[in-house]
Residue frames as qw, qx, qy, qz and C-alpha x, y, z in Angstrom:
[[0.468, 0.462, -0.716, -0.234, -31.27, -6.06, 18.62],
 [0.847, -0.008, -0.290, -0.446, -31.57, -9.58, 18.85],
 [0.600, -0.646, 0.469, -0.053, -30.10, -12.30, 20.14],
 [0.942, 0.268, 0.141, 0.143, -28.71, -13.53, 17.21],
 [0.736, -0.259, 0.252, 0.572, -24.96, -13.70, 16.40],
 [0.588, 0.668, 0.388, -0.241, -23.21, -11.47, 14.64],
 [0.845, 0.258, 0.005, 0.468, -21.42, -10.77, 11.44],
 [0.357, -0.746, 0.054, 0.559, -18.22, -9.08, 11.68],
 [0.611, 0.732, 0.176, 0.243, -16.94, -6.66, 9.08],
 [0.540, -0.679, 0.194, 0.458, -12.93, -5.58, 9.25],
 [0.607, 0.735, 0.060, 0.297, -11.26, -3.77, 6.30],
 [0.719, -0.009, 0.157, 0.677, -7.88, -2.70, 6.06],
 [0.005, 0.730, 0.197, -0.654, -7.21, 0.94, 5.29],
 [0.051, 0.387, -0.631, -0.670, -6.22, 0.12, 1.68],
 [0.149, -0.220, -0.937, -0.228, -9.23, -2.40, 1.44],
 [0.135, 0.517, 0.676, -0.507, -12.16, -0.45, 3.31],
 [0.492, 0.360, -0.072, -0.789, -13.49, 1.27, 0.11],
 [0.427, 0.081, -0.847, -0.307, -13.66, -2.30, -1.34],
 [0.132, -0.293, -0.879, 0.353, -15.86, -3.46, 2.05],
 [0.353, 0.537, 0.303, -0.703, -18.27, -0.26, 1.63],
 [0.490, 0.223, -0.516, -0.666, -18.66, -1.05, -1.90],
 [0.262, -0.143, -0.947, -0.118, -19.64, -5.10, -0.78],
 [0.138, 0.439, 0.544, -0.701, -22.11, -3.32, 2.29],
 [0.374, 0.271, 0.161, -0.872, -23.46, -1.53, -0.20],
 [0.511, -0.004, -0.750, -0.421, -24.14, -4.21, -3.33],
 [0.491, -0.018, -0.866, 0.089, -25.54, -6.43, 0.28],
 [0.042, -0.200, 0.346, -0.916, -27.37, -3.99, 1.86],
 [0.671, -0.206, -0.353, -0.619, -30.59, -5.46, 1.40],
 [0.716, -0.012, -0.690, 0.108, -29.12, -8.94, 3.10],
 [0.323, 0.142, -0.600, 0.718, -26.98, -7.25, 5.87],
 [0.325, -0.403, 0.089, -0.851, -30.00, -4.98, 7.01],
 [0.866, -0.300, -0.149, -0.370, -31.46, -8.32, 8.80],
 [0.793, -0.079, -0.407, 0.447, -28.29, -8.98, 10.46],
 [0.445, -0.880, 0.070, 0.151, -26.63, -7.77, 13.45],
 [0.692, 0.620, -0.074, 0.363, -23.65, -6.31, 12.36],
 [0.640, -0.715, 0.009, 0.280, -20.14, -5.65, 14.23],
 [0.519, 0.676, -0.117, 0.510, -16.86, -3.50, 12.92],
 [0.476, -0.341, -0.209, 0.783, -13.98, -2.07, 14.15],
 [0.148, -0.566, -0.203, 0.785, -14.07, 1.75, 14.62],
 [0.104, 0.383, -0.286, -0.872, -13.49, 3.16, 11.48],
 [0.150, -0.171, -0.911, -0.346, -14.70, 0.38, 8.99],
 [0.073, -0.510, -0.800, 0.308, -17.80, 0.56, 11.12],
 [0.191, 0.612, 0.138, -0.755, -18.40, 4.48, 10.65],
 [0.016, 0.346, -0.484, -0.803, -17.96, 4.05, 7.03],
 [0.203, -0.327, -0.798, -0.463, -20.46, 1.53, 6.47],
 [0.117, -0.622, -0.521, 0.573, -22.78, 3.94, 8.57],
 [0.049, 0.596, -0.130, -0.791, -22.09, 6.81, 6.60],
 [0.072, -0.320, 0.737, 0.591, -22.45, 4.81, 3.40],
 [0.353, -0.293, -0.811, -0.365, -25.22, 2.72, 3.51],
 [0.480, -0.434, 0.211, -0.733, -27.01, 4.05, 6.70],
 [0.759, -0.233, -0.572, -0.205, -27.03, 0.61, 8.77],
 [0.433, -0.813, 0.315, -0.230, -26.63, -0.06, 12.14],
 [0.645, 0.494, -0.402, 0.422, -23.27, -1.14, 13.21],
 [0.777, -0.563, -0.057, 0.277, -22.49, -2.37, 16.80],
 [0.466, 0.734, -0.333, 0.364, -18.55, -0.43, 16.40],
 [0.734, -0.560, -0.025, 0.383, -15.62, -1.74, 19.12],
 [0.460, -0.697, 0.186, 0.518, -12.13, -0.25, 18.60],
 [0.260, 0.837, -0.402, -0.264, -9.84, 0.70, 16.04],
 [0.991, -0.090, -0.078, 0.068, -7.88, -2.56, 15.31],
 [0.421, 0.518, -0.388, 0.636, -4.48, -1.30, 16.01],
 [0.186, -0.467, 0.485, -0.716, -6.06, 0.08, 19.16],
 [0.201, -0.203, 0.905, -0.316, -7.88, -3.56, 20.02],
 [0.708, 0.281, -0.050, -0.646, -10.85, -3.55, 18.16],
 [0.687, 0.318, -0.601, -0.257, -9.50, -7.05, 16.30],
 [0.050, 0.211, -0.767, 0.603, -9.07, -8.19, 20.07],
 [0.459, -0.032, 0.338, -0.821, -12.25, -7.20, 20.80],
 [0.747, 0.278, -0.345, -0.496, -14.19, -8.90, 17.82],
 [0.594, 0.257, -0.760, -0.062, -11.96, -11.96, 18.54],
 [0.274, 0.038, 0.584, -0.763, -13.47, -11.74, 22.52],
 [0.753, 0.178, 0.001, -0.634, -16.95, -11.75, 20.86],
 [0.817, 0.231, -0.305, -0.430, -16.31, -14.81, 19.04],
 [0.117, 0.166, -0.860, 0.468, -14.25, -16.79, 21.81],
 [0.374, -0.041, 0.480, -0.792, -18.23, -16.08, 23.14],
 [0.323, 0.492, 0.801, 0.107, -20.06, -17.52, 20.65],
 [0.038, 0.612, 0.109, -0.783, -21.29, -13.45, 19.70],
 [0.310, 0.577, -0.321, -0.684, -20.26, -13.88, 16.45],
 [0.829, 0.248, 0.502, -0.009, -21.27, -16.67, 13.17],
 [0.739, 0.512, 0.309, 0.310, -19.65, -14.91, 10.69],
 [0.342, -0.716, 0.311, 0.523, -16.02, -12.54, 9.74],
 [0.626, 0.688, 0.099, 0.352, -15.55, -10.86, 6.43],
 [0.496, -0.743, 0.185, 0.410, -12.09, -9.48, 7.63],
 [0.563, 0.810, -0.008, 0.164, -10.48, -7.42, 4.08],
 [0.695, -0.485, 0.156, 0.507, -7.00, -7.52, 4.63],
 [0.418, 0.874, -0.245, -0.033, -4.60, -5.68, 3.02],
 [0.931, -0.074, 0.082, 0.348, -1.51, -8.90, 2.48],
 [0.751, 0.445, 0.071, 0.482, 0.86, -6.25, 1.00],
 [0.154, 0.739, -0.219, 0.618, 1.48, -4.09, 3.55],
 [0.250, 0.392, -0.571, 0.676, 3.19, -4.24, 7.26],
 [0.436, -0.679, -0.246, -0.537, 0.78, -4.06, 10.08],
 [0.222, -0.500, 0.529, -0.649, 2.10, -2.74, 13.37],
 [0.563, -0.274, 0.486, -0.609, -0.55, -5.31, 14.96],
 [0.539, 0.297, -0.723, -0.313, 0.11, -8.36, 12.85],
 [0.048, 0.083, -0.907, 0.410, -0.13, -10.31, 16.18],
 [0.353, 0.245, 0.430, -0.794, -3.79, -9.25, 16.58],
 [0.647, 0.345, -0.389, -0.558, -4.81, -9.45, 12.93],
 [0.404, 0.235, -0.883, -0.044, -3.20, -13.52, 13.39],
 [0.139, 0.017, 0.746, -0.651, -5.07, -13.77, 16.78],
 [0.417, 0.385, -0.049, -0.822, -8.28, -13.23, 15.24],
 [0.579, 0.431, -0.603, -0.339, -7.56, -15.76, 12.71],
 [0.267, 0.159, -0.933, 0.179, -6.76, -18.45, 15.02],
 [0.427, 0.300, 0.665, -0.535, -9.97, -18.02, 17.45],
 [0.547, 0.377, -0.344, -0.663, -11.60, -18.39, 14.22],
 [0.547, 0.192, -0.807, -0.111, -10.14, -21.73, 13.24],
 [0.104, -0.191, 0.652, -0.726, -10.85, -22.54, 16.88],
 [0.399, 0.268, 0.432, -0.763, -14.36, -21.75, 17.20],
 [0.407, 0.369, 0.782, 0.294, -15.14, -23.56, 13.97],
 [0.251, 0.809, 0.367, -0.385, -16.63, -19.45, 12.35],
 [0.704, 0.506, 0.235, 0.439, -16.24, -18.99, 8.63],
 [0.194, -0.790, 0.103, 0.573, -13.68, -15.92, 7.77],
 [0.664, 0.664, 0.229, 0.256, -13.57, -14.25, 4.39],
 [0.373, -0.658, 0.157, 0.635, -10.39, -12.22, 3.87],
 [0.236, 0.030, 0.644, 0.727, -11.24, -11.79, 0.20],
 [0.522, 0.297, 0.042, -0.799, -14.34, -10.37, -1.79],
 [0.560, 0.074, -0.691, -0.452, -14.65, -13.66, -3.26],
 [0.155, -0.222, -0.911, 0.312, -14.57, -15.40, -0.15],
 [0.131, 0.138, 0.420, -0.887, -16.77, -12.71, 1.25],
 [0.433, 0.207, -0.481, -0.734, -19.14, -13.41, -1.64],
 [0.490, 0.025, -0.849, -0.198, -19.59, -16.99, -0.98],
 [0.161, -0.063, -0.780, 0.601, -19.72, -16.39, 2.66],
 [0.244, 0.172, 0.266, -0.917, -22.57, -14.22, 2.38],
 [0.464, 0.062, -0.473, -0.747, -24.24, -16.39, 0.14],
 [0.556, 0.004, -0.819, 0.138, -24.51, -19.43, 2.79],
 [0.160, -0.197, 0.535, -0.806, -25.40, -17.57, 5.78],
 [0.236, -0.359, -0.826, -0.364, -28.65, -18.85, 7.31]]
C-alpha cells in the first residue's frame, strides 16, 4: 500500500449493516483507497465486498483510540464514523475523543449516510 492517507470506516453495531451496504454501493471508489476500520466493521466490509482493510481494535477495546492515533499522525484524510445516537456506549469517552482530534486536525467526519455521501463525493 501506498503512502497515501487513509479513510476510516467505524459503524456502530446497530449501524454496521448500513456501512456494508455504503462499501458496497462505493466499492468501485473505495477499491483505490487505503482503507482503515475497527475490528469488526473492518471484517465485515472484507467479507462483503472483498476489499482490503488495514483492521485496529474493536472500539470498546481501543480501536477508536487507535484510528484517532492515526489521525493525530496525519495517517488518516478522511472518517465515515456510523454512530448509533440512540443507544449508551460504555466508551462514549473514546467515541468523543475521536471526534475532537478530528476537529483538531482539520479531517472531515461523516457520522451519517448523508454526510458519508457527500464526503465521499469530495475526496480527491
Amino acid at each position: 500500500m501506498s503512502d497515501e492517507k487513509y479513510v476510516a470506516l467505524i459503524a456502530h453495531d446497530g449501524r454496521k449493516d448500513v456501512m456494508a451496504d455504503f462499501v458496497r454501493r462505493h466499492k468501485k471508489r473505495l477499491d483505490g483507497l487505503p482503507l482503515v476500520a475497527t475490528a469488526t466493521t473492518g471484517g465485515i466490509i472484507e467479507a462483503e465486498t472483498g476489499l482490503d482493510v488495514k483492521r485496529v481494535l474493536s472500539g470498546p477495546r481501543g480501536g477508536d483510540l487507535q484510528i484517532g492515533a492515526m489521525i493525530a499522525e496525519g495517517k488518516v484524510r478522511a472518517v465515515v464514523f456510523l454512530r448509533d445516537p440512540l443507544t449508551a456506549h460504555p466508551h462514549e469517552p473514546d467515541i468523543n475523543a475521536l471526534m475532537k482530534v478530528c476537529d483538531i486536525h482539520n479531517v472531515p467526519l461523516a457520522t451519517n449516510i448523508a454526510t458519508a455521501e457527500m464526503l465521499l463525493d469530495n475526496l480527491k
